[in-house]
N, C-alpha and C positions, 0 to 999 in steps of 0.2 A: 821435505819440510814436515812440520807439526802441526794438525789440522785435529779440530774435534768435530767426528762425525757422527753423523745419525743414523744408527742402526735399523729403525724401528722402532713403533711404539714403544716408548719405556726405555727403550735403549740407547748408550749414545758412548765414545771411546774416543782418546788422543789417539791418535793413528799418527804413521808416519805417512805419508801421501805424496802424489808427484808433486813438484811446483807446480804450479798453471803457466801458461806459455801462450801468448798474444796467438788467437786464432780469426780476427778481423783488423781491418785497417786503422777502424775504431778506436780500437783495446788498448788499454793500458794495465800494466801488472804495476803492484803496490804494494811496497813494503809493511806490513805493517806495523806500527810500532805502537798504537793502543788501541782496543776496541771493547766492546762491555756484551751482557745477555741484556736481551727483550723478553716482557712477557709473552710475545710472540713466541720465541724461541721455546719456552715452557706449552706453551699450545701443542706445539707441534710435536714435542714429546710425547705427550698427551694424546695424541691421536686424532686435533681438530684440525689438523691441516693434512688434509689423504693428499694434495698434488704434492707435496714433500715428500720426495720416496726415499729410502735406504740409501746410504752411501751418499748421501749430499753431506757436504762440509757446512755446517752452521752457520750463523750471524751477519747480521745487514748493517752495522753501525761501527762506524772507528776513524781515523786517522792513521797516516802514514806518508812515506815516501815514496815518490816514484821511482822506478829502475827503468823502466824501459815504456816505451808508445808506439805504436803503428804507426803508419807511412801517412796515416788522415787524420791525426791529432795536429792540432795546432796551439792548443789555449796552455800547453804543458809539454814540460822535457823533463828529461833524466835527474832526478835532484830534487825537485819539485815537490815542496809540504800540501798536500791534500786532506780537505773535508772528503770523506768518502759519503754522498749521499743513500737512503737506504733504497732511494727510489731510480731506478735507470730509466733515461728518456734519450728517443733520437733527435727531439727538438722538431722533427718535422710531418709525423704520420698525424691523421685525424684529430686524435684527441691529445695529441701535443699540443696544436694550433689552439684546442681551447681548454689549456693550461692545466688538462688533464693528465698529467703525466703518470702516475699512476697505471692507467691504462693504458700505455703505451703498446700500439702493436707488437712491438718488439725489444720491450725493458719494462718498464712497473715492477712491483717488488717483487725482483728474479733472485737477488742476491741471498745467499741463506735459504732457498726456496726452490728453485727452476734452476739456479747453477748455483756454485761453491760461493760461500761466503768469507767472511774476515774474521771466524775464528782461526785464523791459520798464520803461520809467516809471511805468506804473500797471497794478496787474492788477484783476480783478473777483473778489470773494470770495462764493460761494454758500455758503447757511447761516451765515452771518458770528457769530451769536451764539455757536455750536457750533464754530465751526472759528479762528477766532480767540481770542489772549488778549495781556490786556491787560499789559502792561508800564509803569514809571515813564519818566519823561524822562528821569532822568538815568543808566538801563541801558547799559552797555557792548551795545549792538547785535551788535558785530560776533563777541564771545561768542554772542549770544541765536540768532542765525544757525544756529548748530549745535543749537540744539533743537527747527527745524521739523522735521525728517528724521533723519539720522547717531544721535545720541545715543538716542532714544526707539526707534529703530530695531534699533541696536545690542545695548540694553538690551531688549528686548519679544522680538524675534525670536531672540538668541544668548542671554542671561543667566537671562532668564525661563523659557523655553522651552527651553533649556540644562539647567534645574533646578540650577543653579551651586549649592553650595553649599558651608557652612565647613569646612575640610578636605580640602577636594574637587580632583581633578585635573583642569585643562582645557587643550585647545588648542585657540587660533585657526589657523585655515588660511586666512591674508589678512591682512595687514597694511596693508591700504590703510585710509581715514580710517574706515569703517565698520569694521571688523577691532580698530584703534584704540581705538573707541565702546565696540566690546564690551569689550574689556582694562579701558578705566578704569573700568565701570562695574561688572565682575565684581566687582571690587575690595571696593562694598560687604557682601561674602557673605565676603570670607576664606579663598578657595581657598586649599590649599595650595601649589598649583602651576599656572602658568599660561605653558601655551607656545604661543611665539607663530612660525609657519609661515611663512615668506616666498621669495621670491627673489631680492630685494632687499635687499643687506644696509644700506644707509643704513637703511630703511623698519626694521627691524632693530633696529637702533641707538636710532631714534627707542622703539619697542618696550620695550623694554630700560631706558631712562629713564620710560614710561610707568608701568611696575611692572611689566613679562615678568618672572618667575622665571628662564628659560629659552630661549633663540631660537635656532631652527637654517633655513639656509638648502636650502630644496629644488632649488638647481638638482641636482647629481648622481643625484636620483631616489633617496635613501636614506633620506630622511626618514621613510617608517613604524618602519625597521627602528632607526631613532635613537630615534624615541619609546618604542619597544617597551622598549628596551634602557633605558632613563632610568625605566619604570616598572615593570623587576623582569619584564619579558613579560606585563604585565596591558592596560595599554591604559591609556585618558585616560576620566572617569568622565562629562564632557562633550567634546566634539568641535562645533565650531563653524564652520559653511564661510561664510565670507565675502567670496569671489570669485564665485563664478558662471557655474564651467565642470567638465565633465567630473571633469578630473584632481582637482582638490582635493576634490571633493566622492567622490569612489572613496578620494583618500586618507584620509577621512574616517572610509568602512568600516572602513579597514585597522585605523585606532588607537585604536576606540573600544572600552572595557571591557564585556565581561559585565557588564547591567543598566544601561549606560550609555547613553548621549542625544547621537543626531546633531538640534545644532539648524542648520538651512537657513537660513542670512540672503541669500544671496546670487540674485543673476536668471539665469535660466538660460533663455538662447535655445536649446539644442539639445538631445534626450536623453541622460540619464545612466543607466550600467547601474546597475542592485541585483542586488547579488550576495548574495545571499538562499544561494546555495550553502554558501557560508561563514557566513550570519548567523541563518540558520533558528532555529538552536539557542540564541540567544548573549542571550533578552530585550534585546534594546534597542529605545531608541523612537526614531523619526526623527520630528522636529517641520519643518512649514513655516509661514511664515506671511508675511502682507505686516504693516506695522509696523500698530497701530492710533489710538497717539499716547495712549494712556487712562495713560500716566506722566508725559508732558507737566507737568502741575500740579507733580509732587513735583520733577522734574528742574530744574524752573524756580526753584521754592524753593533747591536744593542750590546752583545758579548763582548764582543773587542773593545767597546766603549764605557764597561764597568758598568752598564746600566742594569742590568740581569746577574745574578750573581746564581750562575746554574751548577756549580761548581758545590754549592750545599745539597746536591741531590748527593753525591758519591758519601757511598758509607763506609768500602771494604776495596782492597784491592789486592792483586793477585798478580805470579805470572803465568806465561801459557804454561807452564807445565803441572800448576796445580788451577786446571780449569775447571775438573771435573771436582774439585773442591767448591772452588766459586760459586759451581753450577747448584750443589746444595744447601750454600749460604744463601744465594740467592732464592731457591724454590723454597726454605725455609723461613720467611723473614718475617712472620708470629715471634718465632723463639730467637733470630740472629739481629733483628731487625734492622735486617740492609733494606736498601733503597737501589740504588745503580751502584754496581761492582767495576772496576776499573780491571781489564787483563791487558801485562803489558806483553809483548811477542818479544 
């Protein structure tokens, strides 16, 4: 089969590769038939993911069909349209029970990672009961795409964790497709205000039409002292960093309210100071988390139900054989300005 692998920092190649082949009772193999790149994915290029070694096949998020299931699958057979989640869970170790799936002793985000991912013709699904869900045949896919990863992501790590609530003042710091997630999905809480941080003003734009209250661009490096000014000198009541470096996550500190909540979505390869000098006094919570996917269910409902229309994040689409296209439309997206790419297998 066709599988984009990772060489190494910097490096990464369509290879020809084995199929994968059911090695637990678990397992299910899955055809794939669409899945997209994560900012994730671009990290790990990058060199901020070292447990990602050489030779791992790419990507945590997609849709497909099943071909085959082990002897302990019950929830699915041969035929069968699948949500592939990005997160694998047994449903029953430690921090399964308290809905941490994430961390599951023996799944959390392995896919793309710790084993082969769904950049490929078929990937292998461990925990399949748990970590898969089922979909109609006649689901818009390439919607469903954005609810392995981005959306539940979005939504779990910045909104949940965020403590967004009706009335409430927020900003993203990231407008990229996760950035994005959080915005539409703050949405169902009712902020009163919701600013969206970029420096990118397409990305902006798009913001803007999402439902931004508010968008300012941080190239000039003024953007705390704008938010400040826009909330009276109080601050944003959430503060949500959805890039995954230094700078936004410090401008995070700057603008977040007395009692308010820096919630972390973003991966961060390098250290970040805390300036605890400034914030000692100021109650706020700083939340991280990796996503757990436990909204999955409802997100999926809302999609299926036309109430989310997540299907305006895709900008560009592609098949597997020009991935490695994709893969620079996507890490370009200043000058292409994609959003999520669409690869079909």
């Amino acid at each position: 089969m066709k599988a984009l692998v990772y060489l190494g920092s910097g490096n990464k190649a369509l290879q020809d590769h084995a199929k994968p082949e059911i090695s637990a009772s678990t397992d299910a193999i899955v055809r794939i038939t669409k899945t997209t790149i994560c900012g994730t994915d671009l990290h790990i290029l990058e060199g901020d993911v070292p447990t990602c070694t050489p030779g791992r096949i790419l990507g945590h998020e997609g849709v497909g069909i099943i071909e085959s299931v082990g002897t302990g699958v019950t929830a699915f057979q041969s035929g069968d349209h699948a949500l592939i989640s990005c997160i694998s869970s047994c449903g029953k170790c430690v921090y399964c029970r308290k809905q941490m799936y994430s961390h599951c002793t023996t799944g959390g985000w392995i896919l793309g990672h710790k084993i082969d991912g769904t950049q490929a013709e078929f990937v292998r699904i461990p925990h399949a009961d748990t970590s898969l869900y089922p979909i109609p045949e006649d689901a818009d896919e390439e919607a469903l795409v954005m609810l392995s990863d981005i959306l539940p992501t979005g939504f779990e790590c910045g909104v949940l964790n965020g403590k967004v609530a009706p009335g409430g003042t927020v900003a993203i710091v990231g407008a990229g497709p996760i950035g994005l997630a959080a915005l539409l999905t703050a949405q169902f809480y009712a902020p009163a205000e919701i600013i969206m941080i970029d420096l990118d003003d397409n990305r902006l734009k798009v913001a803007k039409r999402f439902g931004a209250t508010s968008v300012i661009n941080s190239t000039g490096g003024n953007a705390s002292e704008t938010v400040m000014a826009m909330t009276g000198g109080r601050g944003v009541d959430t503060a949500i960093e959805a890039v995954g470096i230094p700078m936004t996550f410090e401008l995070c500190e700057k603008i977040v309210a007395p009692g308010g909540v820096i919630a972390n979505v973003g991966v961060h390869g390098v250290k970040v100071d805390l300036h605890l000098e400034n914030l000692w006094d100021r109650n706020i919570t700083i939340t991280t988390r990796l996503v757990d996917t436990l909204s999955t269910p409802m997100l999926l409902n809302v999609v299926k139900a036309r109430r989310l229309d997540v299907k305006q994040l895709i900008t560009h689409r592609f098949k597997l054989d020009g991935i490695i296209a994709a893969y620079e439309t996507f890490g370009h997206a200043a000058d292409t300005h994609a959003l999520k790419v669409i690869i079909e297998a």
